[in-house]
Residue, then its C-alpha position, 0 to 999 in steps of 0.5 A: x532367518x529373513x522372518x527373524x530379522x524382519x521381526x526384530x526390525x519391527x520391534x525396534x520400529x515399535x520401540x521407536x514409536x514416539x506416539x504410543x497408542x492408548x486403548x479406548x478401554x483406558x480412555x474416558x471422556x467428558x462433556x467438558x472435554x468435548x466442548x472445548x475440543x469443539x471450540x479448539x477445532x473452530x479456532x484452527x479452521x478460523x486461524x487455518x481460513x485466515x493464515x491461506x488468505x495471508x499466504x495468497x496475499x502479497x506486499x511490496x519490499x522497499x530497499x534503498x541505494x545510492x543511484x550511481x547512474x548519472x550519464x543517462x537522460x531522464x524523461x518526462x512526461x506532459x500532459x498539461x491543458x492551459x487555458x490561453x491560445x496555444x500561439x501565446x505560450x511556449x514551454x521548455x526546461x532549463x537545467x542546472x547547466x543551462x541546458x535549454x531543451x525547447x518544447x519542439x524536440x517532443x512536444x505537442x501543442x493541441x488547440x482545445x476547449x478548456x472544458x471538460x465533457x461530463x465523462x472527462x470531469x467523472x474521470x478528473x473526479x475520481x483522480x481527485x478522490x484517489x490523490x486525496x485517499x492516497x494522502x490519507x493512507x500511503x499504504x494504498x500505494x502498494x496496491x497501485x503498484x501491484x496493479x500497474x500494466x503494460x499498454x497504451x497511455x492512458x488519458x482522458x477519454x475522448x470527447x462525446x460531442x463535435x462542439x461547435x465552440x472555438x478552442x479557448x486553450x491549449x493542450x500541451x503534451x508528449x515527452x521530453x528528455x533532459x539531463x539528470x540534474x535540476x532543472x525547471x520546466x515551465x509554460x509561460x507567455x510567448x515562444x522561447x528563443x534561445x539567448x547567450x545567458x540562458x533563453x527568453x520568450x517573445x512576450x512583447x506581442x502578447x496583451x496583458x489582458x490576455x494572461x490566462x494560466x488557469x491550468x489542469x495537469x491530466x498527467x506529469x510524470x518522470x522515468x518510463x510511462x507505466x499505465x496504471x500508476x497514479x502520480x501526485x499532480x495527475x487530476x490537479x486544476x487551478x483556476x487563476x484569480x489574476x491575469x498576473x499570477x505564478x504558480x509554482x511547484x517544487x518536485x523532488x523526484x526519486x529515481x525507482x526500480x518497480x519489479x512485481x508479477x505485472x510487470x518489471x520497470x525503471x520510473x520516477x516516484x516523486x513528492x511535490x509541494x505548491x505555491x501560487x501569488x499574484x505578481x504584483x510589483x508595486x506590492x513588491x511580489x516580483x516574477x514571471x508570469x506562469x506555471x513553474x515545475x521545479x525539479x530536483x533528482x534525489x542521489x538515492x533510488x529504490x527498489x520495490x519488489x513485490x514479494x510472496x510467502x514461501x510454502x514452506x514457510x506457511x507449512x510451519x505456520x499452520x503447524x504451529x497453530x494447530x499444535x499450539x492450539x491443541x497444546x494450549x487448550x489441553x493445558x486450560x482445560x487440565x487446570x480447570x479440572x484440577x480446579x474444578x475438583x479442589x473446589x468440589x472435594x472441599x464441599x464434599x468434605x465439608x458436608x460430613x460433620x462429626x458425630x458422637x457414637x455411644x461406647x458400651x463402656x460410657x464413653x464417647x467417640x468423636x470418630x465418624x461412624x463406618x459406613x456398612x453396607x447394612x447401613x445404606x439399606 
């Protein structure tokens, strides 16, 4: 009874069979045939090599919302060399409230020499030819993103040699943190002092002669420090032409969420545009001496997540290409056959003309004669 039901359950198996077996008696094969099974089968390994590499590959989701967090501080990050003595300048920011945060509650003013060793103008070059690059083709971005860790800050490398020349500049940096509104951080001559309508900076002292805001921006960036990020100002120098001149920049600052397999982290991208003018007030070009970054914080904040293909996903893709193919080329290859053999049977049928056989009666038949088997000896 087992040995019946067992039988039956593999007849019904066998009736199921959706990939019915042919014997080879019954098969033929042909040189055309092979070549274009060859050629399907290095499309699929090609398509097949190509498909991994996408699958291993990875790419970067951007999703836009409203930034509803308005009570936290918002950080910024200097690092920024100005070429005049470091009693001469004062930096700080003043927001939209009249919220004064002075220089001193973050940053570090460092006596330097404005020059750069050969191994800082090597690294200050390459910062250069990324900023340029990264103008050209945005999508370069996903790749620093995906490359961006956690460590130490980077900067520029230390000096090489114990130079015997005096500091002729000065480096200001570290950190400050402001409200999240607009606001204008700047560096201009003197020390600030606080004031009853905003604030002031104690220039009076200071020879117009010795108005220098030649600067470089080595790095300025908003939001948490992540190594690895390339921002649009890091890498700028500007060499000043007057003793009297303003230089501007208008940041507009958007505040985004990085999650990738790196690294998960809260920072600020930001797009910048530049002015700079001599200040000339007999020419009527009125203002401050300087260097001016006015900030503006955007109302919507991004999130850029790094994403990956599912298996399964690349499972049904490769089945597609390998069934595809082989559906496709069979198709091509049946109508070229089918072609093949309407072409050839008409010149085959046009080579046979039509001949006249003799009757024993005296008439003629238009027929073609039969072919016996005598005939063909």
């Amino acid at each position: 009874m087992r040995r019946l039901n067992r039988k039956k359950t593999l007849n019904l198996m066998k009736e199921l069979d959706a990939f019915p077996k042919v014997p080879e008696s019954y098969v033929e094969t042909s040189a055309s045939g092979g070549t274009v099974s060859l050629i399907a089968f290095t499309t699929i390994a090609f398509l097949t090599i190509m498909e991994f590499m996408v699958y291993r590959d990875t790419w970067m989701k951007y999703e836009y919302e409203v930034d509803k967090d308005f009570t936290s501080k918002l950080r910024i990050n200097i690092d920024i060399t100005v070429a005049m003595r470091c009693q001469y300048v004062g930096a700080d920011v003043l927001d939209l409230a009249e919220t004064m945060v002075a220089s001193a509650d973050g940053l570090i003013y460092e006596p330097v020499v404005f020059d750069l060793t050969p191994q800082q103008k090597e690294l200050q070059r390459m910062l250069q030819l990324i900023q340029s690059r990264l103008q050209e083709e945005h999508s370069l971005q996903d790749v620093i993103f995906k490359s961006a860790f956690k460590s130490t800050s980077t900067a520029l490398p230390p000096r090489e040699d114990n130079s015997l020349q005096s500091p002729d500049a000065c480096r200001i940096h570290g950190h400050l943190y402001v409200n999240k509104v607009a606001g204008n951080f700047h560096i201009t001559v003197g020390k600030a002092i606080p004031h009853p309508r905003g604030h002031a900076h104690l220039a009076a002292l200071v020879s117009h002669e010795s108005y220098n805001f030649s600067h470089r921006i080595d790095h300025l960036s908003f939001g948490e420090l992540i190594p690895g990020i390339i921002n649009p100002l890091d890498g700028t120098e500007k060499i000043a032409s007057d003793h009297n001149q303003m230089f501007q920049y208008f940041i507009t600052v958007v505040p985004t969420k990085l999650h990738t397999y790196k690294i998960s982290a809260e920072t600020h991208q930001f797009s910048v545009t530049e002015r700079e003018r001599v200040i000339n007030h007999a020419a009527g070009s009125h203002g401050v001496s300087g260097i001016f970054m006015k900030y503006d914080i955007s109302s919507l904040m991004v999130t850029v997540t790094e994403e990956h293909m599912p298996f399964w996903q690349f499972l049904v893709r490769l089945c597609g290409i390998i069934g595809g193919i082989f559906s496709t080329t069979g198709i091509l290859h049946g109508f070229g056959r089918f072609v093949a053999e309407i072409i050839f049977c008409r010149f085959r049928l046009g080579s046979y003309k039509s001949t006249s056989v003799p009757l024993s009666d005296g008439h003629t038949s238009n027929h073609l004669p039969l072919i016996t088997d005598n005939s063909t000896h």
